[in-house]
PyMOL Python script that loads the backbone (N, CA, C, O; Angstrom):
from pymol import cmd

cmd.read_pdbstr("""\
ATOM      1  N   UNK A   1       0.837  -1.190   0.000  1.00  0.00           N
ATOM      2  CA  UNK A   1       0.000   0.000   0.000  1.00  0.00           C
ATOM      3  C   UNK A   1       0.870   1.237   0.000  1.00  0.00           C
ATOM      4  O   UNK A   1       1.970   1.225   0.551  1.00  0.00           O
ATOM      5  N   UNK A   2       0.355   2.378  -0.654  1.00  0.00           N
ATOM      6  CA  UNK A   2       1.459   3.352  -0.274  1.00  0.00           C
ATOM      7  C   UNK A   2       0.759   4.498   0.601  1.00  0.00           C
ATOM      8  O   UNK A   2      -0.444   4.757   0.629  1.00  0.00           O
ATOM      9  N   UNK A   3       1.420   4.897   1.052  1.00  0.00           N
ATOM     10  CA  UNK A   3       1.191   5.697   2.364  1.00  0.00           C
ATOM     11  C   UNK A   3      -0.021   6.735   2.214  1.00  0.00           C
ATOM     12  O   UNK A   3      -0.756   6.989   3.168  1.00  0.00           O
ATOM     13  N   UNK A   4      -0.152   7.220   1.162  1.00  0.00           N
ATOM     14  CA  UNK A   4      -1.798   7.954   1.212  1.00  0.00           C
ATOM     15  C   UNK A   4      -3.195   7.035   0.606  1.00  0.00           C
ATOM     16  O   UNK A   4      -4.328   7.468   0.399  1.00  0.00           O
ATOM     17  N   UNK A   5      -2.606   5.457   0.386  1.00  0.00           N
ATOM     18  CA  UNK A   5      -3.570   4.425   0.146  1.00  0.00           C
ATOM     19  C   UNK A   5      -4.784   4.695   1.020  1.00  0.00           C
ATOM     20  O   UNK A   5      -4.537   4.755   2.224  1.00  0.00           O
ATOM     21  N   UNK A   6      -6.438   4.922   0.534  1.00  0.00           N
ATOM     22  CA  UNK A   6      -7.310   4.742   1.050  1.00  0.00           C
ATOM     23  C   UNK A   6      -7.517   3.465   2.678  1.00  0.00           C
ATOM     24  O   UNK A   6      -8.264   3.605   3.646  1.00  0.00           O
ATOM     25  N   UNK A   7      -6.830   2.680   2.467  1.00  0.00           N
ATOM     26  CA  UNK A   7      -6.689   1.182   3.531  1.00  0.00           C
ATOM     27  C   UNK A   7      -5.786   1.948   4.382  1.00  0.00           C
ATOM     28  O   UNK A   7      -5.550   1.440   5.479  1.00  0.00           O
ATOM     29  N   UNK A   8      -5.262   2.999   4.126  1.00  0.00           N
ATOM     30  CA  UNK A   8      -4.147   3.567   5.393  1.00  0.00           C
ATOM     31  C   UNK A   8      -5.266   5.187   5.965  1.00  0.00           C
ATOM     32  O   UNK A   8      -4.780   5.485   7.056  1.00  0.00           O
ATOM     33  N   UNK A   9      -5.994   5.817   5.772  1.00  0.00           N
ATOM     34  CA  UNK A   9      -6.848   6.596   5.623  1.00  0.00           C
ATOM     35  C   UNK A   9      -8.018   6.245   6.707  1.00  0.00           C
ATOM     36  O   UNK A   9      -8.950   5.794   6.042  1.00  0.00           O
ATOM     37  N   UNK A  10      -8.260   6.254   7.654  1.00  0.00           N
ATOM     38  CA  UNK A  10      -9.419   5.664   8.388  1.00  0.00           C
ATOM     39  C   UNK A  10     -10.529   7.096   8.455  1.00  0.00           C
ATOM     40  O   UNK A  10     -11.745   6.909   8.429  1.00  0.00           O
ATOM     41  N   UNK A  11     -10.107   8.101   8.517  1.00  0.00           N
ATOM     42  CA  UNK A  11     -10.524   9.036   8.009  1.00  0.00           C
ATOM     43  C   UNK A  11     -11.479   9.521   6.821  1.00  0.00           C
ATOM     44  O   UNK A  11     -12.549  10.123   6.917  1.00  0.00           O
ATOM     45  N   UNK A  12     -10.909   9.161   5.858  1.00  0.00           N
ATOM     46  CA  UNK A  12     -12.006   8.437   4.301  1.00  0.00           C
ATOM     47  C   UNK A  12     -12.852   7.654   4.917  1.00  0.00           C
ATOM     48  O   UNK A  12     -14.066   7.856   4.957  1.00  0.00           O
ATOM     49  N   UNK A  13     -12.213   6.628   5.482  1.00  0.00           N
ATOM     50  CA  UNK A  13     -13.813   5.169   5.905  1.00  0.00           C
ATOM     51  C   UNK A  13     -14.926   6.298   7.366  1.00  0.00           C
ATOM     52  O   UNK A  13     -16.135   6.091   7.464  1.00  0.00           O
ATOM     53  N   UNK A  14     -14.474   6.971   7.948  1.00  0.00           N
ATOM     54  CA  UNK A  14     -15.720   7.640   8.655  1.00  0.00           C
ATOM     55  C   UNK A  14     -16.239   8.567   7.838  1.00  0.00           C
ATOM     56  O   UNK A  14     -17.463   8.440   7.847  1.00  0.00           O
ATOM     57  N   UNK A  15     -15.866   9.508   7.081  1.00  0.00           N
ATOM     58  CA  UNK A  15     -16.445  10.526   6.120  1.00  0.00           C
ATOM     59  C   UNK A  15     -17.241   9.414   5.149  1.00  0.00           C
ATOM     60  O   UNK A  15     -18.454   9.605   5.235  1.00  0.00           O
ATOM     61  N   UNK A  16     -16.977   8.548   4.447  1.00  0.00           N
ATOM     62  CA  UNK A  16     -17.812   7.851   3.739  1.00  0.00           C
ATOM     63  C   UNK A  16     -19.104   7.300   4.366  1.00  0.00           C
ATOM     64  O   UNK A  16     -20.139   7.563   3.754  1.00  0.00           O
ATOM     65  N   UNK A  17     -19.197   6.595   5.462  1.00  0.00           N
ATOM     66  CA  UNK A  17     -20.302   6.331   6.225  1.00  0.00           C
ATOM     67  C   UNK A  17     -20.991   7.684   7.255  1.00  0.00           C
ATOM     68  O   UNK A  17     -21.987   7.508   7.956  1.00  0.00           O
ATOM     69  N   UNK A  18     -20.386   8.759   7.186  1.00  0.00           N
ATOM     70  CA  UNK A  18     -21.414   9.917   7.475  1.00  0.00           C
ATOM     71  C   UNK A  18     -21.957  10.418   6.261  1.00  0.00           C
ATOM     72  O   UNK A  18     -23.070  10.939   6.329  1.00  0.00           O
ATOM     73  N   UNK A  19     -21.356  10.357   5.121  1.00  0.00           N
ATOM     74  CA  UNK A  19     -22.210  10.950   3.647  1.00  0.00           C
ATOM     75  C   UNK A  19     -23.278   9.798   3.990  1.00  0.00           C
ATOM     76  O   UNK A  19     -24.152  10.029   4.826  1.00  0.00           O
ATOM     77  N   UNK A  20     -23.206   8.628   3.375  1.00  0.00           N
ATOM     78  CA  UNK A  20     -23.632   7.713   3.328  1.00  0.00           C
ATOM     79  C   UNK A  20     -25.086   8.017   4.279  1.00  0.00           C
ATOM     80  O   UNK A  20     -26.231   7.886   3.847  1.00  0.00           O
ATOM     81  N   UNK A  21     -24.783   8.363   5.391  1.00  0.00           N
ATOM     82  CA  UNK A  21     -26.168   8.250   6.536  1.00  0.00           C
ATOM     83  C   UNK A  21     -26.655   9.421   6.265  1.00  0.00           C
ATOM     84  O   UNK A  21     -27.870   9.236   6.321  1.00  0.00           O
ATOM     85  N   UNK A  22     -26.452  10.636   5.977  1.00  0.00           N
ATOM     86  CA  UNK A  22     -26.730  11.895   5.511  1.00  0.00           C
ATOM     87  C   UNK A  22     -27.279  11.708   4.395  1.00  0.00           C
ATOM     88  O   UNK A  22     -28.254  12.456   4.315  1.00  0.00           O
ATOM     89  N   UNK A  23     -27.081  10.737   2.970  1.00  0.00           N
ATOM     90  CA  UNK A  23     -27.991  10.276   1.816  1.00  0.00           C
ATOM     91  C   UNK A  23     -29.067   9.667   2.161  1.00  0.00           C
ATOM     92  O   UNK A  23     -30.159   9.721   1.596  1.00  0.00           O
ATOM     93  N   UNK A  24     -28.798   9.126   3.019  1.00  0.00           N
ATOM     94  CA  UNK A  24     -30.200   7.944   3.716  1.00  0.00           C
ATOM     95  C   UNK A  24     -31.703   9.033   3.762  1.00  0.00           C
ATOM     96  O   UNK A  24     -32.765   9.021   3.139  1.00  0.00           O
ATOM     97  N   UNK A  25     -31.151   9.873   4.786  1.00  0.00           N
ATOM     98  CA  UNK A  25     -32.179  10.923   5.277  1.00  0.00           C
ATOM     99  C   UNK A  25     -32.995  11.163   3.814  1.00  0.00           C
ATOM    100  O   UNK A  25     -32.720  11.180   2.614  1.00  0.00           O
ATOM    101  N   UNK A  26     -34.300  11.355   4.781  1.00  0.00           N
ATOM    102  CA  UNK A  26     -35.377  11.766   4.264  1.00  0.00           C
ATOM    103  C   UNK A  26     -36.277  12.661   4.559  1.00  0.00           C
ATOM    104  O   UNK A  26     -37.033  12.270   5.448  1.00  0.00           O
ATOM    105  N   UNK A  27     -36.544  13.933   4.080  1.00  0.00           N
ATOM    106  CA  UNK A  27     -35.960  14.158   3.484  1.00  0.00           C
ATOM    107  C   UNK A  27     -34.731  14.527   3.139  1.00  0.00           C
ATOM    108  O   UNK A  27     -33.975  14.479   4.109  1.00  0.00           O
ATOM    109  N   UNK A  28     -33.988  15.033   1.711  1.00  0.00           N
ATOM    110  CA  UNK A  28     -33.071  15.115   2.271  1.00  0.00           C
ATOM    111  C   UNK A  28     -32.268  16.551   2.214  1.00  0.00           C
ATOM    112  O   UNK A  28     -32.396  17.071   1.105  1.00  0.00           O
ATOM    113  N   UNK A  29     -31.523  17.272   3.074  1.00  0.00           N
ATOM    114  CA  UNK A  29     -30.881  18.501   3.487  1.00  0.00           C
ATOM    115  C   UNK A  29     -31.238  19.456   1.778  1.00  0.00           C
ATOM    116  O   UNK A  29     -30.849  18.938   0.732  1.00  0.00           O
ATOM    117  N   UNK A  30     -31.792  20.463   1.763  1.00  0.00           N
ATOM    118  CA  UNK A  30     -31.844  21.431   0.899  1.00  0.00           C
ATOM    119  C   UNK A  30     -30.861  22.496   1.243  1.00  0.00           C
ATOM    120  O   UNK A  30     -29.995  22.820   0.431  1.00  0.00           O
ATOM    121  N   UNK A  31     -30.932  22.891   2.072  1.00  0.00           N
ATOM    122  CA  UNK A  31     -29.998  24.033   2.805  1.00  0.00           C
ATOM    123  C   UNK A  31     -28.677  23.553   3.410  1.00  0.00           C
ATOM    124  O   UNK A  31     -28.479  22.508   4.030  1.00  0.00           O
ATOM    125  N   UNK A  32     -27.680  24.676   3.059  1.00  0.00           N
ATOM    126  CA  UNK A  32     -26.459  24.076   4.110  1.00  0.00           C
ATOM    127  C   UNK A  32     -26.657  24.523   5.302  1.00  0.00           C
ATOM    128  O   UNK A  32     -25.627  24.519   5.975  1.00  0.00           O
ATOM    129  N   UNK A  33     -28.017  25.091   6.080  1.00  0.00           N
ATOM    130  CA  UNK A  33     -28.014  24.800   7.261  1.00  0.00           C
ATOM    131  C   UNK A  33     -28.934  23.365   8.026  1.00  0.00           C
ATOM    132  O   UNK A  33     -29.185  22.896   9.136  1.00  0.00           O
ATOM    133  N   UNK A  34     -29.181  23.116   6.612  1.00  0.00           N
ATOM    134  CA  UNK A  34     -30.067  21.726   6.652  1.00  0.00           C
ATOM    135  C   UNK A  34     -28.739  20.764   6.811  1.00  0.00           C
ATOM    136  O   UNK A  34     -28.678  20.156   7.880  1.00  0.00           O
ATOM    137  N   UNK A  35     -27.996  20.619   6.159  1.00  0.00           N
ATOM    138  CA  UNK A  35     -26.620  19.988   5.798  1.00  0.00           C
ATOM    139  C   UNK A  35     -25.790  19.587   7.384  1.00  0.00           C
ATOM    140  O   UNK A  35     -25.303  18.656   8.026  1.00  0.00           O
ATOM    141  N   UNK A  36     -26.023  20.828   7.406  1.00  0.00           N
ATOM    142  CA  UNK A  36     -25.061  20.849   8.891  1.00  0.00           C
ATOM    143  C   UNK A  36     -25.644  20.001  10.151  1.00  0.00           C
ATOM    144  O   UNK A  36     -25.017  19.307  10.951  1.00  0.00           O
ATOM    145  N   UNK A  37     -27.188  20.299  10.072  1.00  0.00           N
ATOM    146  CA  UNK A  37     -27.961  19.676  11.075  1.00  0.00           C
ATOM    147  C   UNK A  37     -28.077  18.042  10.662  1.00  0.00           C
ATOM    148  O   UNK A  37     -27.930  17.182  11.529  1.00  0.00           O
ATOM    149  N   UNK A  38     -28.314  17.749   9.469  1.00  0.00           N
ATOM    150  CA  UNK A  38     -28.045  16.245   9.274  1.00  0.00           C
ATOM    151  C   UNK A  38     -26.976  15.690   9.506  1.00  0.00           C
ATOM    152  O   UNK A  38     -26.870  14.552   9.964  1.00  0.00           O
ATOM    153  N   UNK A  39     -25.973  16.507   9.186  1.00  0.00           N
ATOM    154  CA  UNK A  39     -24.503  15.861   9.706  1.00  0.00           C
ATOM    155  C   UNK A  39     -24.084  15.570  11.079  1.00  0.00           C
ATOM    156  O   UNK A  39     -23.480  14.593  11.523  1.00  0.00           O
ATOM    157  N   UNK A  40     -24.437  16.402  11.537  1.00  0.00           N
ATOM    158  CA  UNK A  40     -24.605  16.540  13.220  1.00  0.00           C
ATOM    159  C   UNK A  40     -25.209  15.429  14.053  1.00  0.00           C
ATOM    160  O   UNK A  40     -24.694  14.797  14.976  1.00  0.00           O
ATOM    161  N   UNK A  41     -26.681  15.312  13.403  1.00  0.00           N
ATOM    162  CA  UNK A  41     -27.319  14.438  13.728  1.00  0.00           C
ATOM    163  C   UNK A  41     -27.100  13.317  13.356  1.00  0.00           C
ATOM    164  O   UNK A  41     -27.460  12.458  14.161  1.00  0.00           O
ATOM    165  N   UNK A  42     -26.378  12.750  11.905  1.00  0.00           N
ATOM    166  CA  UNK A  42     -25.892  11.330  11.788  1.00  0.00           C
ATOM    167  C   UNK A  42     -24.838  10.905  12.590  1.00  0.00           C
ATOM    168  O   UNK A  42     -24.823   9.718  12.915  1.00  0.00           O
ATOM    169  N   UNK A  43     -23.830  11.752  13.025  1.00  0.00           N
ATOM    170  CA  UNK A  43     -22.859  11.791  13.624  1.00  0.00           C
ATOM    171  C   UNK A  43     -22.676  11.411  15.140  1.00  0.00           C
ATOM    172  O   UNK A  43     -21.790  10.892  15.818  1.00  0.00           O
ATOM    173  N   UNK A  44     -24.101  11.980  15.373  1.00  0.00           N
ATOM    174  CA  UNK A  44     -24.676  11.306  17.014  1.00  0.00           C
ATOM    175  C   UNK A  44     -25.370  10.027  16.935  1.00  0.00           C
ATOM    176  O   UNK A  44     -25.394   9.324  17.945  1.00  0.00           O
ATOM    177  N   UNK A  45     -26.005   9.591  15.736  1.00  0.00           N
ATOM    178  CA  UNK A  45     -26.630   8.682  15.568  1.00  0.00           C
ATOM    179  C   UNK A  45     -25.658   7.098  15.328  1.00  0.00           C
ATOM    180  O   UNK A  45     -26.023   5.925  15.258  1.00  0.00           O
ATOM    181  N   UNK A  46     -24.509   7.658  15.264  1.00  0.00           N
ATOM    182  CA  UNK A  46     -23.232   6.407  15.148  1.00  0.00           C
ATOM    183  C   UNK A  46     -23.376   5.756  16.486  1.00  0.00           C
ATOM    184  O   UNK A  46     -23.555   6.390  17.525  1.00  0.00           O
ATOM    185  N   UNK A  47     -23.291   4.512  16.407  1.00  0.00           N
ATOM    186  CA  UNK A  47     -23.361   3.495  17.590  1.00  0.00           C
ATOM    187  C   UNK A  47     -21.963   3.744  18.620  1.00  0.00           C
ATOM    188  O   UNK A  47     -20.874   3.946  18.085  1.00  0.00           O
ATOM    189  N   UNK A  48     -22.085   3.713  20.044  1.00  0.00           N
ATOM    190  CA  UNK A  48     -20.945   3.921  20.901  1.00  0.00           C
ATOM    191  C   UNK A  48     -20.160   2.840  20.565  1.00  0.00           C
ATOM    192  O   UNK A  48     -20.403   1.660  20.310  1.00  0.00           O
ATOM    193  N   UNK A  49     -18.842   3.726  20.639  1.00  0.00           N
ATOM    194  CA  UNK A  49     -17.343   2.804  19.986  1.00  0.00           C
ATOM    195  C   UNK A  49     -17.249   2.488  18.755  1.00  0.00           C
ATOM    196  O   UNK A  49     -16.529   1.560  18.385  1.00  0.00           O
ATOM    197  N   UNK A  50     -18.174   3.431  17.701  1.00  0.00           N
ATOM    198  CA  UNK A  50     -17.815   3.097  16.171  1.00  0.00           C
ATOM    199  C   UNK A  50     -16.561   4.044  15.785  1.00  0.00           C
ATOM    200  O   UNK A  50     -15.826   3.725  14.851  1.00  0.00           O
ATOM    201  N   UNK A  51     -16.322   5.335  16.612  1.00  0.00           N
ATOM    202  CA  UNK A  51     -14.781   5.240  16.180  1.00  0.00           C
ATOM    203  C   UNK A  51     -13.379   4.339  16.380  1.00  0.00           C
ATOM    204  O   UNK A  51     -12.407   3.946  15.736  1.00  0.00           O
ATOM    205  N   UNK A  52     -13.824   4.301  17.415  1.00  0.00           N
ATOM    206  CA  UNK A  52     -12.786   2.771  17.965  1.00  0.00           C
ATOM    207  C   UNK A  52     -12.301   1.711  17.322  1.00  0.00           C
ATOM    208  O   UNK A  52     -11.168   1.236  17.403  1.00  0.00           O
ATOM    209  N   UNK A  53     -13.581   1.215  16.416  1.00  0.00           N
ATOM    210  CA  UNK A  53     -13.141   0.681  15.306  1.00  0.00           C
ATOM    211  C   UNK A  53     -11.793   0.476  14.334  1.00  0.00           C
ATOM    212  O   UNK A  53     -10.824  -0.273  14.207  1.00  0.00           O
ATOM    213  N   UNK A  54     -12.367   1.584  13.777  1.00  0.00           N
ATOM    214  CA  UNK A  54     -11.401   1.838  12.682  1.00  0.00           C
ATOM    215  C   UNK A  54      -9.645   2.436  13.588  1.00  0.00           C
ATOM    216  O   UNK A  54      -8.662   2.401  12.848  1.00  0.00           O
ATOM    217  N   UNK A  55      -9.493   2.749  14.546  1.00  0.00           N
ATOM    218  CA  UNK A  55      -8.289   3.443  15.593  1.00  0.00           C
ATOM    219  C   UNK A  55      -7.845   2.093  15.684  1.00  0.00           C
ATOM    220  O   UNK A  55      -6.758   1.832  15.170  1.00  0.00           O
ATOM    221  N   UNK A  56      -8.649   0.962  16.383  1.00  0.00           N
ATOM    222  CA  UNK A  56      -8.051  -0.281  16.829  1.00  0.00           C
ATOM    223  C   UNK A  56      -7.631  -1.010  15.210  1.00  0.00           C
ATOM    224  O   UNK A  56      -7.390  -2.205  15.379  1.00  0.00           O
ATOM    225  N   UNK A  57      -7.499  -0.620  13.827  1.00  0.00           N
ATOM    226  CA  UNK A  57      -7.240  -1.408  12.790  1.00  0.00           C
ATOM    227  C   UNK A  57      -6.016  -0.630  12.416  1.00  0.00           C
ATOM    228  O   UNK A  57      -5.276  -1.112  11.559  1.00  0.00           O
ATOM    229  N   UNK A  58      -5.830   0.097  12.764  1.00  0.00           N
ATOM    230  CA  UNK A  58      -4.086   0.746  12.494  1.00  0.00           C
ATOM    231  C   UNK A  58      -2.914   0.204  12.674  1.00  0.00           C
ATOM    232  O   UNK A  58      -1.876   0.524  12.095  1.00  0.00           O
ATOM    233  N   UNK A  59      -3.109  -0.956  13.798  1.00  0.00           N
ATOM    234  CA  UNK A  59      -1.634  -1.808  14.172  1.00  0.00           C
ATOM    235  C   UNK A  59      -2.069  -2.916  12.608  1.00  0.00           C
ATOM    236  O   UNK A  59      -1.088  -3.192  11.917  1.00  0.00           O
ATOM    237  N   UNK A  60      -3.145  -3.358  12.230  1.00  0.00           N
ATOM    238  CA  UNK A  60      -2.676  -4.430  11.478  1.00  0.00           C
ATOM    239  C   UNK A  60      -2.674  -3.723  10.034  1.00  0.00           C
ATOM    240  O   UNK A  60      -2.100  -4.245   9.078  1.00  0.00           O
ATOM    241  N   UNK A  61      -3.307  -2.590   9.951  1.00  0.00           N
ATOM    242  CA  UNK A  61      -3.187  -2.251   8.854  1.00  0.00           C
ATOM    243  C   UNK A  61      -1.838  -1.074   8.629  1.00  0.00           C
ATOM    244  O   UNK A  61      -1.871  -0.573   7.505  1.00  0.00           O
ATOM    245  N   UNK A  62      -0.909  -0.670   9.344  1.00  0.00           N
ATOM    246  CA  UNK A  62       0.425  -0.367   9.508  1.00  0.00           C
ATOM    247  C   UNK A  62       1.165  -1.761   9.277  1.00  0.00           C
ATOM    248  O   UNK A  62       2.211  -1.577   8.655  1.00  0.00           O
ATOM    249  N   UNK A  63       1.013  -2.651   9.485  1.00  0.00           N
ATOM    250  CA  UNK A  63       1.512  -4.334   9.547  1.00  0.00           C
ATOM    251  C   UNK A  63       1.703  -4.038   8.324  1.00  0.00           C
ATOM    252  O   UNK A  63       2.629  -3.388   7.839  1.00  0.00           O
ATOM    253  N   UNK A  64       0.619  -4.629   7.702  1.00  0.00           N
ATOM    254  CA  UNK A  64       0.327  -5.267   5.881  1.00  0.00           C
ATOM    255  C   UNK A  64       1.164  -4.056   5.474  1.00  0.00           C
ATOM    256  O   UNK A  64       2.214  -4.505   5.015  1.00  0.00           O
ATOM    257  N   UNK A  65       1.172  -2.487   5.431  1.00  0.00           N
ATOM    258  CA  UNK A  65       1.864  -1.720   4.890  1.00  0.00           C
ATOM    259  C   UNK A  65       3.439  -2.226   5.047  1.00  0.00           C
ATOM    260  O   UNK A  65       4.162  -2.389   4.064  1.00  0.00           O
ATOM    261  N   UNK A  66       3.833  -2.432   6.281  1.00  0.00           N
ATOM    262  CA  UNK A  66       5.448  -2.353   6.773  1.00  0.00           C
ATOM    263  C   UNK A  66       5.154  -4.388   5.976  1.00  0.00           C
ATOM    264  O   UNK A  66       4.932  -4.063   4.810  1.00  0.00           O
ATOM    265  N   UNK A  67       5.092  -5.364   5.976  1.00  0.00           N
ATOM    266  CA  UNK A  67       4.971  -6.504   5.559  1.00  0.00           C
ATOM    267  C   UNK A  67       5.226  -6.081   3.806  1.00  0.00           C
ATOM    268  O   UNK A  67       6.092  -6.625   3.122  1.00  0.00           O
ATOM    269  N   UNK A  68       4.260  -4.991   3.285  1.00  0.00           N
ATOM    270  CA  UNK A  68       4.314  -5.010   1.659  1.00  0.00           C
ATOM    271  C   UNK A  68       5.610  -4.537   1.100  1.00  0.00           C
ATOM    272  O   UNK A  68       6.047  -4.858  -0.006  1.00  0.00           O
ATOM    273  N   UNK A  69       6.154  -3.792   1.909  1.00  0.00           N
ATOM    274  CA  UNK A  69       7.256  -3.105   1.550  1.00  0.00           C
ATOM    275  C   UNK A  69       7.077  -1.485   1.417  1.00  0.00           C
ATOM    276  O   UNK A  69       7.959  -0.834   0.858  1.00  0.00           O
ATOM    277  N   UNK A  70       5.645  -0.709   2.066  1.00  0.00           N
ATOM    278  CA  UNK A  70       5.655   0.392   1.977  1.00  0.00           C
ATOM    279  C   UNK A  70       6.676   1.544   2.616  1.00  0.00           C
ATOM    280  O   UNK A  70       6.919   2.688   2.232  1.00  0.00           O
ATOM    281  N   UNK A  71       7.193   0.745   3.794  1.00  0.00           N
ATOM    282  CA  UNK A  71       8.038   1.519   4.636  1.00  0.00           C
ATOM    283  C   UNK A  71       7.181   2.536   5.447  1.00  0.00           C
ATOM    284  O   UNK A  71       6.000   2.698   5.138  1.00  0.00           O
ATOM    285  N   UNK A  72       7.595   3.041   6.203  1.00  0.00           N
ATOM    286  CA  UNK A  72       6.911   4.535   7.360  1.00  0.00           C
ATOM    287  C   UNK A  72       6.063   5.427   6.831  1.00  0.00           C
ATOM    288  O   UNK A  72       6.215   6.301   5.978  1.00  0.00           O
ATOM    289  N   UNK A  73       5.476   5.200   7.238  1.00  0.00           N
ATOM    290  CA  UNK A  73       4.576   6.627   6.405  1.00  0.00           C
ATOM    291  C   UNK A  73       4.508   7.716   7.581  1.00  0.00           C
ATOM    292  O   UNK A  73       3.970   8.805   7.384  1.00  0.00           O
TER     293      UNK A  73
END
""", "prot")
cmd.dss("prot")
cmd.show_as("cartoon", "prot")
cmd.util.cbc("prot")
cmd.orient("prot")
C-alpha cells in the first residue's frame, strides 16, 4: 500500500459512512443549514465505539503496509 492508500486513511472510511447516513435521510438537506444539522445528527446517531473501530485497525493495517514493503509513512 502506499502511504496515502485509502486502507491507510481511516478518516475516508468515517467521512464515507457519514455521507452515506446523511444520503439515507429523508428528506433530504436542501440548505447548508439543513446539511449541517443532518450531519450533526448522523454523527450522534453512530453506535458507541464506532470510532474505535477503525483506531483499533491501524496496528494491522500499519503491519500489511510495513509486511508489503511500503516503509513509514
Amino acid at each position: 500500500w502506499p502511504p496515502k492508500s485509502p486502507e491507510m486513511n481511516i478518516i475516508e472510511d468515517i467521512r464515507d459512512a457519514l455521507l452515506h447516513a446523511v444520503e439515507k435521510r429523508s428528506p433530504p438537506p436542501r440548505t447548508p443549514m439543513d446539511l449541517l444539522t443532518a450531519l450533526q445528527d448522523s454523527w450522534c446517531e453512530f453506535p458507541p465505539g464506532y470510532l474505535q473501530t477503525p483506531v483499533e485497525s491501524m496496528p494491522r493495517r500499519v503491519g500489511g503496509l510495513l509486511l508489503a514493503g511500503g516503509g513509514l509513512t
